[in-house]
C-alpha positions in Angstrom: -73.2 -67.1 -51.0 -70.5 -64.2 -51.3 -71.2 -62.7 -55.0 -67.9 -64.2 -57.7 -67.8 -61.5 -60.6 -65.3 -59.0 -60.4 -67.4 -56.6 -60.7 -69.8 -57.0 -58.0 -67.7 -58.9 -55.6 -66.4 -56.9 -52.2 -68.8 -54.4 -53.1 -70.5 -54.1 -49.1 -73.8 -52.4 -50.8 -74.7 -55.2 -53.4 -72.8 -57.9 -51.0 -75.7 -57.1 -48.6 -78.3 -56.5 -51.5 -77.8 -60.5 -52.1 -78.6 -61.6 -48.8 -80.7 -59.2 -46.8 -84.0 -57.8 -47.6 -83.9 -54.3 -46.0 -80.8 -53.6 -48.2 -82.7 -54.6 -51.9 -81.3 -51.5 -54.4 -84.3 -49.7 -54.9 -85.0 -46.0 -56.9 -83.2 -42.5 -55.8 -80.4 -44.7 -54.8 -77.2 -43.3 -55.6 -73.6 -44.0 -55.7 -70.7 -46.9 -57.3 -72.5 -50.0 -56.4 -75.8 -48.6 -58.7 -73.3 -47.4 -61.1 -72.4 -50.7 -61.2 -75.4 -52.3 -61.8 -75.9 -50.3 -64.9 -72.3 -51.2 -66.5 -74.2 -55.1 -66.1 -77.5 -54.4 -67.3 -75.2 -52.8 -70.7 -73.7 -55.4 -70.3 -75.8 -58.7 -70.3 -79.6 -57.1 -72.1 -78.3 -53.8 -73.7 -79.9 -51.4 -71.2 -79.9 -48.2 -72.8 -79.6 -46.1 -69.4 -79.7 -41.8 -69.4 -76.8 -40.2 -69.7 -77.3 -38.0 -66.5 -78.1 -40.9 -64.4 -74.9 -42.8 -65.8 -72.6 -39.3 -65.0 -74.0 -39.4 -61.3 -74.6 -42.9 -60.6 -78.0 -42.7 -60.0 -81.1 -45.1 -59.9 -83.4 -43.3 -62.0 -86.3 -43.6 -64.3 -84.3 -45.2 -67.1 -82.7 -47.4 -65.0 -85.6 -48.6 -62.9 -87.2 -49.3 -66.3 -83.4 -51.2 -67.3 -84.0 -53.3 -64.1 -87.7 -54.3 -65.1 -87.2 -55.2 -68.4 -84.0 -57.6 -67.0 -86.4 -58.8 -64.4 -89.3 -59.3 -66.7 -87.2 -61.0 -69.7 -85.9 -63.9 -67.1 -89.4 -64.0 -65.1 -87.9 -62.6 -61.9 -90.9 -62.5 -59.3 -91.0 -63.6 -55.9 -94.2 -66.0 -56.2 -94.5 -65.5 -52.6 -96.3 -61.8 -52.7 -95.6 -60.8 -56.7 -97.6 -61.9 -59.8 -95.3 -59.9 -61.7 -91.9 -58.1 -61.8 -90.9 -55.0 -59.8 -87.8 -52.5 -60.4 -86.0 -53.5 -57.0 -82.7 -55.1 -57.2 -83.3 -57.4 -54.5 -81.4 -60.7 -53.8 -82.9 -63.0 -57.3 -81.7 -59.6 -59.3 -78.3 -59.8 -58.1 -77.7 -63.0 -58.0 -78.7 -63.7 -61.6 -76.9 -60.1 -62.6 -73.6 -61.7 -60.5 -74.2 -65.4 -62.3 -74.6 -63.3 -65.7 -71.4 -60.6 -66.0 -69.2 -63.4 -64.2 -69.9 -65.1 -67.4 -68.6 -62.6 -69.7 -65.4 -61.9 -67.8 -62.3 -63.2 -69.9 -60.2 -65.7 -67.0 -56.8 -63.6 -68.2 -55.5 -61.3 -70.2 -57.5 -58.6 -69.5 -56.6 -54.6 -69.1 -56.0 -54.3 -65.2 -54.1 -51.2 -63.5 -51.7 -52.1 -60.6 -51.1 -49.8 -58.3 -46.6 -49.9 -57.5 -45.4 -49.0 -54.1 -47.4 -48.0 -50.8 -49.2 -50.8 -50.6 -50.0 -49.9 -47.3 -52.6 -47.2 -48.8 -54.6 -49.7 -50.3 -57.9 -51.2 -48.8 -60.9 -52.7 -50.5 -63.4 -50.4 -51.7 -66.7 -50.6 -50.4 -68.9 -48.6 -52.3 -67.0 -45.3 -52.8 -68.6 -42.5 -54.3 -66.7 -41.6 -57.8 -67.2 -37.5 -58.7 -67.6 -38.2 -62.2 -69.0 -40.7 -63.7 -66.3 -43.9 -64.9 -69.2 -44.9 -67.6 -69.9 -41.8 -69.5 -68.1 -39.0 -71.5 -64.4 -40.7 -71.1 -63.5 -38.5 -74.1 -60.0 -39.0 -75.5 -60.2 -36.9 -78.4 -61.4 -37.8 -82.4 -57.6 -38.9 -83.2 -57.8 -41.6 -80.7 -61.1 -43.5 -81.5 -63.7 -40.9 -79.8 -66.2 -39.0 -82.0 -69.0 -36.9 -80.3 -70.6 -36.2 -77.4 -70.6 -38.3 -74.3 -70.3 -42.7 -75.1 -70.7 -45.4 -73.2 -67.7 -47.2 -72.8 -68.5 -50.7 -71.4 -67.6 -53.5 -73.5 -67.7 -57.0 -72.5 -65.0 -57.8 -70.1 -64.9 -54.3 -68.3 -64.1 -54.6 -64.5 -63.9 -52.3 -62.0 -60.8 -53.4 -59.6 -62.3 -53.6 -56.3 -58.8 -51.5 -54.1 -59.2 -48.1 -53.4 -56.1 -46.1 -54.1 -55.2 -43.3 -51.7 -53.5 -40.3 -52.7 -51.9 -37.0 -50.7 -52.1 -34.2 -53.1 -48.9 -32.8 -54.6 -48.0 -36.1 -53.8 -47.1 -38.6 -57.3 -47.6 -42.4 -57.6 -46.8 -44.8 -59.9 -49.1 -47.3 -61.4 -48.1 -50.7 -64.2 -50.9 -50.5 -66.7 -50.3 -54.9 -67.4 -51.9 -56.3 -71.0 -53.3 -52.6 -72.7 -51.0 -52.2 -75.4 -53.1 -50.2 -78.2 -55.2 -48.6 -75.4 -54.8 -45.2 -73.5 -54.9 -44.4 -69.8 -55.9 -41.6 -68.0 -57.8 -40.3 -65.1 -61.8 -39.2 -65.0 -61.3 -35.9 -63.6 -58.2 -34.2 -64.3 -59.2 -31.4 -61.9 -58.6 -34.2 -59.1 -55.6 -36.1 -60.4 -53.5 -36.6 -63.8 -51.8 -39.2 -65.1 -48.8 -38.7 -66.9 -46.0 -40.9 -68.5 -42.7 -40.5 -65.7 -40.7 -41.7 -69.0 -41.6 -38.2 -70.8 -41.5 -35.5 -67.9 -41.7 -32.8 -70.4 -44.9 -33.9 -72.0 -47.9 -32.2 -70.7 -50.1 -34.9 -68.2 -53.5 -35.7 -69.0 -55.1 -39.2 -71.7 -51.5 -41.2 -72.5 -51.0 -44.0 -74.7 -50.4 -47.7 -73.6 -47.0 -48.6 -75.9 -46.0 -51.4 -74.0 -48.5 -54.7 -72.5 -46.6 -53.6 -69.1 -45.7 -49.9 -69.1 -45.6 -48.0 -65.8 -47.5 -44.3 -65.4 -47.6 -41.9 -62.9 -50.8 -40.5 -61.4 -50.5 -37.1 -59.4 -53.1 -35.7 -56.8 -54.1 -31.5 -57.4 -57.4 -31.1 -55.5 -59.4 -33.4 -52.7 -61.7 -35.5 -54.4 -62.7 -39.2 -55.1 -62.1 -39.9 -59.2 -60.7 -42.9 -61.0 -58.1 -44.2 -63.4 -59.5 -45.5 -66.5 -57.5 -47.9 -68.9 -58.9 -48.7 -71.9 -58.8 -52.0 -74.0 -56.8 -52.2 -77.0 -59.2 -51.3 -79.1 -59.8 -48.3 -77.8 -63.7 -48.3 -77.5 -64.0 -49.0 -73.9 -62.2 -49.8 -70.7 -60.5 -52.8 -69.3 -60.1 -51.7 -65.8 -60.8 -49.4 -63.5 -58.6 -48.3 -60.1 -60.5 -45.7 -57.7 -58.9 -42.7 -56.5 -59.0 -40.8 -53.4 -57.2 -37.5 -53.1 -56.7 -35.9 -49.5 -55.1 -33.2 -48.5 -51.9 -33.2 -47.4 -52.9 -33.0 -42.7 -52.0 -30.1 -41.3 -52.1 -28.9 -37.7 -53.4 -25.6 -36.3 -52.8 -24.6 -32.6 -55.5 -22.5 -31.0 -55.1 -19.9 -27.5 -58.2 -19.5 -25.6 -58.3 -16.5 -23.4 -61.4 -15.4 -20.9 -61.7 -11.6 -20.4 -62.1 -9.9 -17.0 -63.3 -6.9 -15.9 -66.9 -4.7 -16.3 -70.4 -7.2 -16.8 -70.5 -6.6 -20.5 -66.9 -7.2 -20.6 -66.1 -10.2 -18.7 -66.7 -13.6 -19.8 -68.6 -16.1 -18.0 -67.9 -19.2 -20.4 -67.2 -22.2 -18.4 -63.7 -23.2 -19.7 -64.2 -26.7 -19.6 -66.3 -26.3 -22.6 -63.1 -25.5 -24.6 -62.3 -29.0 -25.2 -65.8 -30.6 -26.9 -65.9 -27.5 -28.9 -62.5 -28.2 -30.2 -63.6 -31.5 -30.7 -66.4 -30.6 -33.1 -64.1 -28.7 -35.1 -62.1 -32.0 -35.6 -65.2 -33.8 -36.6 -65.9 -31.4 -39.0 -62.1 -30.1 -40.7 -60.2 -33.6 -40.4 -62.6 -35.2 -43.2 -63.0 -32.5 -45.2 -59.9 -30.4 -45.5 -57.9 -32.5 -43.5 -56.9 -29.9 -40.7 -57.0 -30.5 -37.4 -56.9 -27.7 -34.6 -55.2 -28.4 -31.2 -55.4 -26.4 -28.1 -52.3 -24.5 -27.4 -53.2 -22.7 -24.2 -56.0 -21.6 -22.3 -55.8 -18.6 -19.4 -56.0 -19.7 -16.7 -57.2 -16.6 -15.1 -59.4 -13.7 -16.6 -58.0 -11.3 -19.0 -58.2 -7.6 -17.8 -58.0 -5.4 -20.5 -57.4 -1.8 -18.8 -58.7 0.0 -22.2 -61.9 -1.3 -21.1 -62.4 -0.7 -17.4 -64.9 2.1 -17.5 -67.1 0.6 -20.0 -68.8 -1.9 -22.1 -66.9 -3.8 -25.2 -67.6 -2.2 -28.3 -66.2 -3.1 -31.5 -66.9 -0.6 -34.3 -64.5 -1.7 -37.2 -63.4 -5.1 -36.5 -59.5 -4.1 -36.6 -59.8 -0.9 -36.7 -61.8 -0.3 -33.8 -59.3 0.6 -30.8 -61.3 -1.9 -28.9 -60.4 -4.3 -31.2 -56.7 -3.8 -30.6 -56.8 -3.1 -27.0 -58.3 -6.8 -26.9 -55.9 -8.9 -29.5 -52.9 -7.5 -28.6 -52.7 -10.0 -25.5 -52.8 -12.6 -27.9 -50.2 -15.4 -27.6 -47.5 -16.1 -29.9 -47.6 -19.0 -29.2 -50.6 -20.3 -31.4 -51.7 -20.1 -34.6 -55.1 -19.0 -33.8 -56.4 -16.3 -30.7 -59.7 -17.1 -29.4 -61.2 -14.2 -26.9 -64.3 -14.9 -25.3 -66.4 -11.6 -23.8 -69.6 -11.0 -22.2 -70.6 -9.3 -25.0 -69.6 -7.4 -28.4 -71.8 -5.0 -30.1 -71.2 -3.2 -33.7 -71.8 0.2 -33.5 -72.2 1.5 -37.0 -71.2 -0.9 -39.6 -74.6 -2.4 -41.5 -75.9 -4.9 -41.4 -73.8 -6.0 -38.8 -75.0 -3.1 -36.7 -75.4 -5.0 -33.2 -76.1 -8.5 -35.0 -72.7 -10.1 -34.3 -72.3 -13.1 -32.1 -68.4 -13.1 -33.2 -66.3 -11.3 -35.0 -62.9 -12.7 -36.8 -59.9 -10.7 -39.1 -59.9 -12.1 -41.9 -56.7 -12.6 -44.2 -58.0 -11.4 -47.3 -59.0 -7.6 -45.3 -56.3 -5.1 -45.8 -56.8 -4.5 -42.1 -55.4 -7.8 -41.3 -52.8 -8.0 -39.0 -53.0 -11.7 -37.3 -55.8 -14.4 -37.1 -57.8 -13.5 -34.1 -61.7 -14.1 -32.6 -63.8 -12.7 -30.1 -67.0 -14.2 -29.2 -69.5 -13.0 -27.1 -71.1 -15.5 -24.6 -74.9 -15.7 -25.5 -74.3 -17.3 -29.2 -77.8 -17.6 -30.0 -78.8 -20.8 -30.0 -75.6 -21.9 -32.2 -73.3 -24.8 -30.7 -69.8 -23.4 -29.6 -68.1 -26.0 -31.9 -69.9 -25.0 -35.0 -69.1 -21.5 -34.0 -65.4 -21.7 -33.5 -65.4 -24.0 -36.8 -67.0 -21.1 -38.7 -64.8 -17.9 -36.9 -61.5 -20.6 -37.4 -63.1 -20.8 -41.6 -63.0 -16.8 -41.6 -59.2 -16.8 -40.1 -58.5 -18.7 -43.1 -59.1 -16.9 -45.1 -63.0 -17.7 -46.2 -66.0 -15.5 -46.2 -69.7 -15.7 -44.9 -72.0 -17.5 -47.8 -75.8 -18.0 -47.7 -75.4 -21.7 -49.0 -77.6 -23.6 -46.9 -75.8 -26.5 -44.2 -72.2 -24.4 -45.5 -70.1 -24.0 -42.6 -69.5 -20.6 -43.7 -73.3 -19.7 -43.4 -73.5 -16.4 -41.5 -76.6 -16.8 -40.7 -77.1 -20.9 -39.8 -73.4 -22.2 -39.7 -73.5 -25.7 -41.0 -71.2 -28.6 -41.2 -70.4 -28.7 -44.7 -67.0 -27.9 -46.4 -66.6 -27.4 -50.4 -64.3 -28.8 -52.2 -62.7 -25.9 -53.6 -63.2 -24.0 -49.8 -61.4 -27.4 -48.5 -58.8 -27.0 -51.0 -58.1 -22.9 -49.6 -58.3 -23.4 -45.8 -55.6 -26.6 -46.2 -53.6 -24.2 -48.2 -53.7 -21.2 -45.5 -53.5 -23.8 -42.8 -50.1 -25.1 -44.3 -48.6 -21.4 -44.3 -49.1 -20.4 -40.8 
């Protein structure tokens, strides 16, 4: 049977936590649907649950020892291996947690948040990761009912509303706040998205209060992220509802020219062409999610690319742009692309440490003073790196990023990974949308 409370319903984690045993909630988990098993165990027994674990919605020690004492207090054991409780949130757990907080929600007139207009960008939520946490440290400020440090905020009746609302940074939306007159609204993380009142456009964004028992507010996207809107009751000591919040970046396209040099052994390229268009691919894979760019191919040579500079000898780039090497090579670029990728037989530094003959590519970079356009050349023996991961890596340095030592980082010089910040997202979308 489908779990009723509002709280747990349409949630895919705990749906499947009810009815399979491989998918029992058990310790280290992490994300919304534990989180959510906490707010019930505060709920229904008075868990007293660690702040950290509440912040990052995580199955810890304080809440595996929340889930036993629930467990033990209603004589949860499965007779059929168990002479006494476990920790696990298996399907008896959630079923008498569902039967439980479906008790204590009020039929109607609740807090709820209502999300006006685009519709379309609505879909259920199924577990989504929120950044910070919706039941800790929702501080609004000692002349608005908040004293201290971080407080748990989830009286009887909270809900979490189970759409997810999707938001384009820069981009505004309006939302009804219906029944919370006396209470205040505002977002988790204000470094993702702000709420503000539309009806006061000079008044700074931020915690507003709920005058009206249907007043509409305006929530505003500034970084990508995944936060949540937070409306309090009316008496101000917790929250009646809560919306989920996905920012993304406004999509931006970036067109890429391949070319092939020509010419001397350690000049000319013998890259296989075809293998242009998986590597592109991988780049998709790994900028589309996370910074929401995607890179197209605008051109590739047909035919090698003599360079006549380099006729008599092998490719040498001493300086990156100020090597005459360098210039002899990207000055064929095409204007016709955002990006110029040059593949070689093989590049060598000369005299710049420690890149002296290390590099496998080599990028201009917009934040050099050298820089005079976005360009790559890559040599053909990459090392054992995949082609995609490289060209996402070179494409992260032509926007502007630099090499970091954070491990499974795409920006990685030495082991390119797959993994975007938030804040690097938030800078290559930004140069993206200016080329």
């Amino acid at each position: 049977m489908a779990l009723q409370s509002r709280l747990f319903r349409n949630d895919h984690k705990l749906e499947a936590a009810a009815v399979s045993d491989p998918a029992h909630i058990v310790p280290n988990a992490r994300g919304l649907h534990v989180g959510k098993i906490q707010i019930a165990l505060i709920h229904v027994d008075g868990a007293v649950i660690n702040g950290r674990e509440l912040q990052s919605a995580a199955y810890g020690a304080s809440t595996a020892r929340a889930v036993f004492a629930f467990k033990q207090k209603r004589n949860i054991i499965n007779r059929s291996y168990q002479t006494k409780p476990d920790n696990i949130v298996g399907k008896m757990t959630i079923a008498e947690l569902d039967r439980e907080i479906l008790a204590l929600e009020p039929l109607s007139g609740r807090t709820q948040i209502q999300p006006l207009g685009r519709a379309q960008n609505l879909s259920i939520s199924s577990g989504a990761r929120v950044s910070a946490s919706p039941f800790v440290a929702f501080k609004i400020g000692a002349d608005q009912g908040f004293q201290g440090g971080p407080q748990i905020i989830v009286p009887k009746g909270a809900s979490i509303s189970p759409f997810l609302l999707t938001l384009i940074a820069g981009q505004p939306q309006n939302f009804n706040v219906i029944n919370g007159k006396g209470g205040v609204v505002g977002c988790m993380d204000n470094d993702i998205a702000i709420v503000s009142d539309p009806s006061e456009p000079l008044a700074h964004g931020g915690t507003m209060s709920v005058s009206r028992d249907r007043q509409v507010f305006s929530i505003a996207g500034r970084a990508t992220g995944t936060t949540a809107i937070v409306a309090t009751d009316k008496s101000r000591t917790g929250f009646g509802d809560m919306l989920t919040v996905s920012v993304q970046a406004a999509p931006q396209l970036v067109t890429i020219a391949f070319h092939f040099l020509g010419g001397p052994p350690e000049v000319a390229s013998n890259r296989n062409k075809n293998s242009v268009a998986a590597a592109v691919a991988t780049m998709n894979n790994i900028y589309q999610g996370q910074a929401s760019i995607t890179f197209q191919i605008a051109g590739i040579d047909s035919s090698p690319l003599v360079i006549p500079e380099l006729q008599n000898r092998a490719l040498h780039l001493l300086q990156r742009e100020l090597s005459s090497d360098w210039k002899a090579v990207t000055k064929r670029r095409s204007a016709n692309a955002h990006l110029n990728v040059f593949f070689a037989g093989k590049i060598f530094v000369e005299d710049v440490f420690p890149l002296r003959g290390r590099p496998i590519a080599l990028s201009s970079n917009p934040r050099t003073r050298q820089f005079v356009s976005r360009d790559t050349i890559i040599q053909d023996d990459l090392r054992g790196v995949e082609l995609g991961v490289l060209l996402a890596h070179e494409a992260g340095h032509t926007l502007g990023e630099d090499d970091n030592e954070v491990a499974d980082d795409l920006m990685n010089g030495s082991a390119p990974g797959r993994i975007i910040t938030r804040a690097a997202a938030r800078r290559l979308n930004e140069q993206a949308a200016i080329l």
